[in-house]
Every structure is written in structure tokens, then in C-alpha cells.
C-alpha positions in Angstrom: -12.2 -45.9 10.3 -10.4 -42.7 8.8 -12.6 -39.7 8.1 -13.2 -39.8 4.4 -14.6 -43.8 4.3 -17.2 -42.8 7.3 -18.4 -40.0 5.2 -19.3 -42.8 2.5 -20.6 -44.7 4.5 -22.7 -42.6 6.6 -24.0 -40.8 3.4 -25.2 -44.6 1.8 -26.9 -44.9 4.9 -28.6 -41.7 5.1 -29.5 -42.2 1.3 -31.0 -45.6 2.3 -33.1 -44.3 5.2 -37.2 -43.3 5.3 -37.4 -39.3 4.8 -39.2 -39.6 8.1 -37.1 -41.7 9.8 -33.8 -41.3 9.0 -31.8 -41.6 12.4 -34.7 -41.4 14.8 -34.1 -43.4 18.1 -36.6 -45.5 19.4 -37.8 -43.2 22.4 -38.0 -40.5 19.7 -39.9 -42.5 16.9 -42.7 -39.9 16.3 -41.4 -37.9 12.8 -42.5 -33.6 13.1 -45.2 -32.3 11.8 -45.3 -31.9 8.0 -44.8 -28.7 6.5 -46.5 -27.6 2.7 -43.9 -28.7 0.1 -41.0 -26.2 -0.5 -41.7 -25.1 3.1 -38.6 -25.5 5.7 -39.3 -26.0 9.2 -37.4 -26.5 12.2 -38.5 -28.4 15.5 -37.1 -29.4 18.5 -36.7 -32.3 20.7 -38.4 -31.3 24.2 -40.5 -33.7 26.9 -40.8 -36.4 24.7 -41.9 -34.7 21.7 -41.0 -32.7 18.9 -42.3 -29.2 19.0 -41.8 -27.0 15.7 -40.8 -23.7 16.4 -39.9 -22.2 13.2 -41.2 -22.4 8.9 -39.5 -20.5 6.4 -42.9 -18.9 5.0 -43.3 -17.6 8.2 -39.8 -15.9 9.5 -40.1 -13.2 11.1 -37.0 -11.4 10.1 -36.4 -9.5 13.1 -36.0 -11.5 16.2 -36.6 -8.9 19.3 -36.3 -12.1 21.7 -35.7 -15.6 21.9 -38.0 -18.4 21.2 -39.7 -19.6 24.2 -40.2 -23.1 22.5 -36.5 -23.7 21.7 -35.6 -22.1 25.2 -37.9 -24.2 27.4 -36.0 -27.3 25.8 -32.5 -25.7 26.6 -31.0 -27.0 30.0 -28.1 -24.8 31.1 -25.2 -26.6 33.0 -22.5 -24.0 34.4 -19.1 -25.1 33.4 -16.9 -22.2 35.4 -17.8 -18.5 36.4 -18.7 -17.0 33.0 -19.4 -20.4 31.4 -22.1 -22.4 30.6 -23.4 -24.8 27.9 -26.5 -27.0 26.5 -27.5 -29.3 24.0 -30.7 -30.4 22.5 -32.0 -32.1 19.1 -33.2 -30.0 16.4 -35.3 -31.6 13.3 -34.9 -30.2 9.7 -35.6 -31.2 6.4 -33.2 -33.9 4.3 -30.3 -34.8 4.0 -30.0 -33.2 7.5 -32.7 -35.0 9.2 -31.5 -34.5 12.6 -28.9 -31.7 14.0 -27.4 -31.6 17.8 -27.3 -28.1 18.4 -24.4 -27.6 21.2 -24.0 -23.9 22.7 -22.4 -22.4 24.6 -23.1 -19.1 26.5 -20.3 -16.7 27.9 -20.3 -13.9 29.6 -17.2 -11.7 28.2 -17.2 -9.3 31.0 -15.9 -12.1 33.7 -13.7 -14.0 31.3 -10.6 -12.9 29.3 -10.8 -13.4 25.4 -8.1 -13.6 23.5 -7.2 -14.9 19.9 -4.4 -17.1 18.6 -2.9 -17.1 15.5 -1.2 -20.5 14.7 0.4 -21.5 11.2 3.0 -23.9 10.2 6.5 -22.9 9.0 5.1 -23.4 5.4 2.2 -20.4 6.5 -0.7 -23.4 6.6 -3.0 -23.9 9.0 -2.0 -25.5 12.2 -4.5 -25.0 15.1 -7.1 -27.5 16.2 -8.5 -27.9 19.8 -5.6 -30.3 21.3 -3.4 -27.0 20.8 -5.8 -25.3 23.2 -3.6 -24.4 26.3 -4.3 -26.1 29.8 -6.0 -23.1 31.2 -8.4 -22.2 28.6 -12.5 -23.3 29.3 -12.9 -23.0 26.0 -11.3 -22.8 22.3 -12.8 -22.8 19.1 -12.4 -21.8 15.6 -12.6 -18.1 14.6 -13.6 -16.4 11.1 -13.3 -18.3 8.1 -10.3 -18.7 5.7 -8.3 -20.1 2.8 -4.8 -20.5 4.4 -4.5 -17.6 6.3 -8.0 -16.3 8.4 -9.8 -13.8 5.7 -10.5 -10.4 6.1 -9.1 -8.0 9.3 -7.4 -9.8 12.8 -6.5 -8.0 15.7 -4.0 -9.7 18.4 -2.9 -8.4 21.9 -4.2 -4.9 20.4 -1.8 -4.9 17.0 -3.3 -5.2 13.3 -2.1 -8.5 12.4 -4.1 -8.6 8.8 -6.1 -6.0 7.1 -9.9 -6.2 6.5 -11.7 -8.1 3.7 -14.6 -6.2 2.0 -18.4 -7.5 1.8 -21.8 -6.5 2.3 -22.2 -9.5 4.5 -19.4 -9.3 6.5 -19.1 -8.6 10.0 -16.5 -7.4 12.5 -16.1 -8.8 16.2 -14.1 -6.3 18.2 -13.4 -7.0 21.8 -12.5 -4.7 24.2 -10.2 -5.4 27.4 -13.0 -5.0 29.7 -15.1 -7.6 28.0 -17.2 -5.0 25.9 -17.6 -6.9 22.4 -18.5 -4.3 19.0 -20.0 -5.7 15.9 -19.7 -3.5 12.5 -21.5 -5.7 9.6 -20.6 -5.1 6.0 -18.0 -2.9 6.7 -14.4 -2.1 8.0 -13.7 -0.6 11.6 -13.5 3.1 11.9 -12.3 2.9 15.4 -9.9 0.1 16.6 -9.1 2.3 19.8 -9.1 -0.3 22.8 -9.4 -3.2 20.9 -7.1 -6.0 22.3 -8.7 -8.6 19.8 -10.7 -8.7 17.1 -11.7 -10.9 13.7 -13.8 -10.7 10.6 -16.0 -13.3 9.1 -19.2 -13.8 6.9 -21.8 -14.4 6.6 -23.8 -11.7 9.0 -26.7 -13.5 10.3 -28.1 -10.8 12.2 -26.9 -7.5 11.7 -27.9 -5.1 15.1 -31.4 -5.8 17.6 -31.9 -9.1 16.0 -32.7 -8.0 12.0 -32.1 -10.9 9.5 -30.2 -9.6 6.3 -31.8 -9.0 2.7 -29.6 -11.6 0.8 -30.7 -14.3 3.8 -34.3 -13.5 2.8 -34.2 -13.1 -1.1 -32.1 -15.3 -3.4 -30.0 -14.5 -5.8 -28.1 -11.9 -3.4 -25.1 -13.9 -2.9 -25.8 -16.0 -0.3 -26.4 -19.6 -1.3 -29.6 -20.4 0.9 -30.2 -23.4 0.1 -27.2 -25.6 0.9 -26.8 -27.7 4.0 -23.7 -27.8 5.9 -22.7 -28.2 9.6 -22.2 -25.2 11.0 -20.2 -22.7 14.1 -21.7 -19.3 14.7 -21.2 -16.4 17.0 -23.4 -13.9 18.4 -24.1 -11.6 21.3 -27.6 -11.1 23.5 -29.0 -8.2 24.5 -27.4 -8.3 28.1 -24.1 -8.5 26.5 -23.4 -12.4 27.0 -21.8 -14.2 23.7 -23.6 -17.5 22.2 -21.5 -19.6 20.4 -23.9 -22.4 18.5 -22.5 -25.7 17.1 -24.7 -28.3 14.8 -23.3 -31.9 14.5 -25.4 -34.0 12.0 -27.2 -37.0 14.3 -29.0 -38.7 12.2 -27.2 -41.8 12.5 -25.6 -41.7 15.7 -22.0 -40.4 17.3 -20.0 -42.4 14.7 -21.3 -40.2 11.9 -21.6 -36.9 13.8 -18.8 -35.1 11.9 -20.8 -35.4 8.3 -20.8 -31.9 7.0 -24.6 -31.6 6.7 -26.8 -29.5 8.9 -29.0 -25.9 8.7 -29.2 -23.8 5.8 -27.3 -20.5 6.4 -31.7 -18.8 7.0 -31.9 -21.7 9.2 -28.6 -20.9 11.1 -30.1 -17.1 11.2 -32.9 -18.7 12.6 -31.3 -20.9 15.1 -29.4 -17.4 16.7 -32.1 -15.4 16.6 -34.1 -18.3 18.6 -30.7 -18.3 20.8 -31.6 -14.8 21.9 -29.1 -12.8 19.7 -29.0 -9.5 18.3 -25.6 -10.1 16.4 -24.8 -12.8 14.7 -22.1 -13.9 12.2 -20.8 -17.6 10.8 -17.2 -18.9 11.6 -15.6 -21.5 9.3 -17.7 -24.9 10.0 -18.6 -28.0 7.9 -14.9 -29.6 8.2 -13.3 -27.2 10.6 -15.7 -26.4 12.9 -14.3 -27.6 16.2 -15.0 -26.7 20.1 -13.3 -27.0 23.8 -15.2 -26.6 26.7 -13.7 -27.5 30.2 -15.1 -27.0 33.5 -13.7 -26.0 36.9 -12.1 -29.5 37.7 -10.4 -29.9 34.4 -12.4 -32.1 32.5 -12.8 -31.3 28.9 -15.9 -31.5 26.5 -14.3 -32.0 23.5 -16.2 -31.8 19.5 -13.2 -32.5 17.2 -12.8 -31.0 13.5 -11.5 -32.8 10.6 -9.0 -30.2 9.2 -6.8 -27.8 11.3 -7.8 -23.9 10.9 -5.2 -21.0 11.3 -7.2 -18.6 14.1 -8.6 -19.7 17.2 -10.6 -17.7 20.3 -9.7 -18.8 23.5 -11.7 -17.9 26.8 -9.8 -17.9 30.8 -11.3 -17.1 33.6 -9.8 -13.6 34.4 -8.3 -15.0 37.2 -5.8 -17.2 35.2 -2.4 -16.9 34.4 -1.8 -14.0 31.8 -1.3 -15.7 28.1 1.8 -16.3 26.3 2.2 -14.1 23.4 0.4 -15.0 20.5 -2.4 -17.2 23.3 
């Protein structure tokens, strides 16, 4: 079934389905606890139960750590030196019902980051993980974009497009030795010793974990309200990188690439939780996209439905130097 009739169908399900039930499994039948009406909460799937870890009346706004709940349901499998990932369920309210939350936590200090730029001869988009090359352990979708990636890109240390301009914009700059600088709502002063680099919006957490005023009041040009699936990027307070994926799973793998998931507060919430202290979205709903491979070879692969012109691209220092452009 192409893309577009699965999205039909998936969403006449989903509008068919009990707001408590929608996509539950049988081993997972219980529904989380209600929240007061108008109240968003977030729970997790963890020992056979759902454990909320998170309501929107009661968001802290600065996270200074991670959330023990949601990290006590997080089981890390190492993928290569530098590499790991996890995945666990995440209840939210409708249409979302259910999110798989995939992440994936690097440690830019023993892996090489680079970026690729890749358009067509026409200057459209043209990159999606089956370009990755064979020695990356992982590739994913950078920054957001129309045809070409918004705002300011930095490749093998050269200005390849000047920045955008926003007050919830943020800057990932990353050094050669792994170092990783975040400027939010704002261009970059200093690009000295910057081998790659990429802007994108919307800042989630903007320096020691603080959630942003227009993620906290609307009206401040940040729709908080809408549901989407969704790709963000942040960095911990030991300097490791989290990259967080949500897949709607409501109604199974067939439907996982429905563009519904967290709220952009929810998403704040969700790197915050993580253990971040920076945190920005990339490009997700239909172009959100991820490559992980571990030390044999084999690939973990969650496809997007729509190519994107700017990908990140870890290796294992040890590998091969890139190609230009890799």
C-alpha cells in the first residue's frame, strides 16, 4: 500500500477507536491515569504498567536532570564505541494515543560528525537514509527546510549558507574534537574551528535545561498545540548528544509513519526527561528519518516518506576519512 492510502486508512481507524483504547495491545490493556480536562500528560510503558511522568499544569520549565521514571524504563543497548540506542512506549492524549520514542545517545568526542549536503540537479531535495554511506552507524535528517536546509550550514569548515533569523532558533556548531556549541535565537559570533555546523527551530531548551517563553505561553509563535511526529537534538550535561525519534503506534508497525505524535511542550518535555540541557527540533512529521548500524553491519533502519536536502552522519573516528561533501 503506497504512503498516502495508509495515512487514510490508519486515520479512519484511529477515528473509529475508544479514546482509551486506541492501539493498546493486549498485554498493555490498562489505559493511564486520567488527567483534569484541558490537562496534557505524558506516561510511559515500564514493568507492565503505565507510569505518568509528566502534566502540562505541572512543568517544571527548567529540567536540571532527567526523569528517573522515564529513565528507569530506558534499556540502553551499545551499538559501536560511542553508540547506543533505546526505545520504549510513551502515552499521550488523542489523536496520538501512543508514541514509540526511539533514541539514540552519542558520544561526539569518540565519533567523527560530519554533515552532507545532497540536492538534485534541479536544486531539490535528494537525501534519505539508503544514501547513507556503508561506514556510517548512523544518518539522519538535519535542520529543517523548504528546498534548500533554512538558516546557516557549515561543511568540512566552509559557510555553505548564511544564517536565518529567529528568536527560537538555535545553532549546532561542532568542533573537530567532538566539542558541540549551541547559540539559540541568534547567529554565530565565532565560527573559528567549526568543521560543521546547522541551524534549525524550534529551541526546546535553550542552556542548563530552561524551557523557552513562547513553549510556555501561547500566542508567542509557537503553535503548541498541534501534534506531529517528531526528530530532535540535544546535548547532556556530560557532553553526550541525544537524538529522540516518535513514531505514532497506535495501530501497529503498518501505520507507524502517520505524522502524529507530541506537541512541540511535549517534545521539550520529552528532552528534558532525556537529560538534556540543549535542545532544538529537526525537520520531522514526513521527513523525519534515522540509520543506526552496529559493529557487524547490520542496520536499524526508520524510513521517511519524503527525501530532505541535509543530513548528519556519525563514524567511528577510526573509519575511513569522508569523501567530500560526506
Amino acid at each position: 500500500m503506497t504512503p498516502a492510502p495508509r495515512l487514510v486508512l490508519a486515520l479512519a481507524l484511529l477515528a473509529g477507536a475508544p479514546a482509551g483504547t486506541a492501539g493498546a495491545p493486549a498485554a498493555a490493556s490498562s489505559a493511564p491515569a486520567a488527567a483534569p480536562h484541558g490537562v496534557a500528560t505524558l506516561s510511559v510503558w515500564d514493568s507492565g504498567a503505565w507510569r505518568a511522568w509528566w502534566r502540562s499544569d505541572r512543568d517544571p520549565g527548567h529540567w536540571s536532570a532527567s526523569d528517573s521514571t522515564l529513565a528507569h524504563a530506558l534499556s540502553w543497548t551499545t551499538l559501536a564505541p560511542g553508540l547506543e540506542w533505546a526505545s520504549v512506549r510513551l502515552a499521550c492524549a488523542g489523536p496520538a494515543w501512543r508514541t514509540r520514542l526511539i533514541v539514540a545517545r552519542l558520544d561526539p568526542r569518540r565519533l567523527a560528525l560530519t554533515l552532507a549536503m545532497d540536492l538534485d540537479r534541479n536544486q531539490r531535495p535528494a537525501w534519505s537514509i539508503d544514501r547513507a554511506p556503508p561506514e556510517a552507524i548512523l544518518a539522519v535528517n538535519a535542520g529543517q527546510f523548504v528546498s534548500l536546509p533554512w538558516g546557516w550550514v557549515a561543511i568540512d569548515g566552509r559557510q555553505r549558507l548564511g544564517p536565518g533569523f529567529g528568536p527560537t532558533s538555535s545553532i549546532v556548531a561542532i568542533a573537530g574534537d567532538g566539542h558541540v556549541r549551541w547559540v539559540h535565537g541568534d547567529t554565530l559570533a565565532d565560527a573559528r574551528g567549526v568543521v560543521a555546523g546547522f541551524q534549525s527551530y524550534s529551541t526546546l531548551l535553550a542552556g542548563n535545561g530552561v524551557v523557552p517563553a513562547p513553549l510556555r505561553t501561547a500566542g508567542r509563535g509557537v503553535n503548541l498545540t498541534h501534534r506531529d511526529a517528531r526528530l530532535a537534538l540535544g546535548e547532556t550535561r556530560d557532553g553526550r548528544l541525544i537524538l529522540a525519534m516518535t513514531r505514532f503506534d497506535a495501530l501497529g508497525e503498518a501505520a507507524a509513519s502517520v505524522p502524529i505524535g507530541p506537541t512541540t511542550p511535549e517534545m521539550a518535555a520529552i528532552m528534558g526527561a532525556l537529560g538534556a540541557c540543549d535542545a532544538v527540533m529537526l525537520d520531522g512529521g514526513i521527513s523525519a528519518q534515522l540509520l543506526m548500524r552496529d559493529a557487524s553491519g547490520r542496520a536499524l533502519r526508520w524510513h521517511g516518506m519524503r527525501k530532505v536536502p541535509l543530513a548528519l552522519i556519525a563514524r567511528e573516528r577510526a573509519a575511513r576519512a569522508p569523501s567530500p561533501g560526506q
